[in-house]
N, C-alpha and C positions, 0 to 999 in steps of 0.2 A: 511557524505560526502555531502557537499552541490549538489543539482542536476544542471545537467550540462544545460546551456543555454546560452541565448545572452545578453552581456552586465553583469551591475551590479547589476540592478532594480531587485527588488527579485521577483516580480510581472511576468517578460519575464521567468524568470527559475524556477520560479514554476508553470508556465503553460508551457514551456518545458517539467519539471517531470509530471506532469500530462497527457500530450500527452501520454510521453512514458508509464506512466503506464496504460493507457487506452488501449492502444495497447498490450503489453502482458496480461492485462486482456480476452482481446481477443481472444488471440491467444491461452491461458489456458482455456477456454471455448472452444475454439475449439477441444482443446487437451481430455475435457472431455467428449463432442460430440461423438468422433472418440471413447474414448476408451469405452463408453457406446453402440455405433451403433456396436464394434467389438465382443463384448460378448452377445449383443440381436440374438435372436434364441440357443444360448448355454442353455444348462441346466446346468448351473454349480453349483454344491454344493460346496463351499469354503472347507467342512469340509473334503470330501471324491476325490476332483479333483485337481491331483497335480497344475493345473494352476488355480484354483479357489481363491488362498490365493493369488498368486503374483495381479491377477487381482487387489482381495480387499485391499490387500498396495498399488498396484497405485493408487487405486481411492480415497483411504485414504490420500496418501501423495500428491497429486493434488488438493484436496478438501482443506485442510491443506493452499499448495502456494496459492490456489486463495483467498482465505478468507483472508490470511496476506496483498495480493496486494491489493483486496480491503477496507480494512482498512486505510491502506497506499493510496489507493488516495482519501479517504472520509478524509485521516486528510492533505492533497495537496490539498482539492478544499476547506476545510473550511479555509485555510493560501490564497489563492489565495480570496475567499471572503473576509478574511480582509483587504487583500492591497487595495481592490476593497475601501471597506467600510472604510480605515481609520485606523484603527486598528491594524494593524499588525506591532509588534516589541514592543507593550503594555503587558506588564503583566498582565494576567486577576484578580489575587488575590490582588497585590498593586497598578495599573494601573503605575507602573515606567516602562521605559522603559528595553527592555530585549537588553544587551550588544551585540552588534556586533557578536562578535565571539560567542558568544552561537549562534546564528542566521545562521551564518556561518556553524556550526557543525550540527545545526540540524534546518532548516529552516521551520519546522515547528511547533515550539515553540510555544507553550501558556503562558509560565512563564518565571519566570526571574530563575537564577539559584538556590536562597534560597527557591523559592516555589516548584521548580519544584525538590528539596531533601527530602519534606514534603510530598507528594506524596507517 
């Protein structure tokens, strides 16, 4: 899903997706804050404290989303350095241009779609 923004310049809506991922990056941080500052002073043993294990799958599956989001906006700000730099919509293995609608589906593209099947 292309990310949402203004206009067509893929430049404005990838520093749209970027906002917004910066933002619930955030806000996941915060989330982990809270659920760390909720369980300090607990002695909780995960093994022997029936809320010890749920604790440790939240913190596990939050750990999990944030690490995916920032991922996902380290490969949104390196697409937004290319527009910057020129680059972007280049295939990095044959330097041919990457089709439209690849770009479209996934604007954050580094290949054209024959390299990016060799992957």
């Amino acid at each position: 899903m292309p990310p949402e923004g203004a206009g067509t310049d893929p430049g404005d809506a990838l520093r749209a997706e970027e906002e917004r991922l910066r933002r619930t990056l955030a806000d996941l941080e915060a989330q982990m804050a809270r659920l760390v500052e909720s369980s300090r002073g607990d002695n909780a043993d995960d093994e022997h404290d029936p809320e010890g294990q749920t604790i440790a799958f939240e913190r596990s599956q939050l750990a999990a989303v944030t690490a995916e989001t920032q991922e996902r906006l380290a490969e949104v700000r390196a697409a937004v350095r290319r527009v910057v730099d020129g680059g972007y919509g280049t295939c990095e293995v044959c330097g041919r241009s990457i089709p439209d609608g690849r770009l479209e589906a996934r604007p954050t593209a580094t290949t054209c779609v024959e390299h990016a099947a060799r992957r």
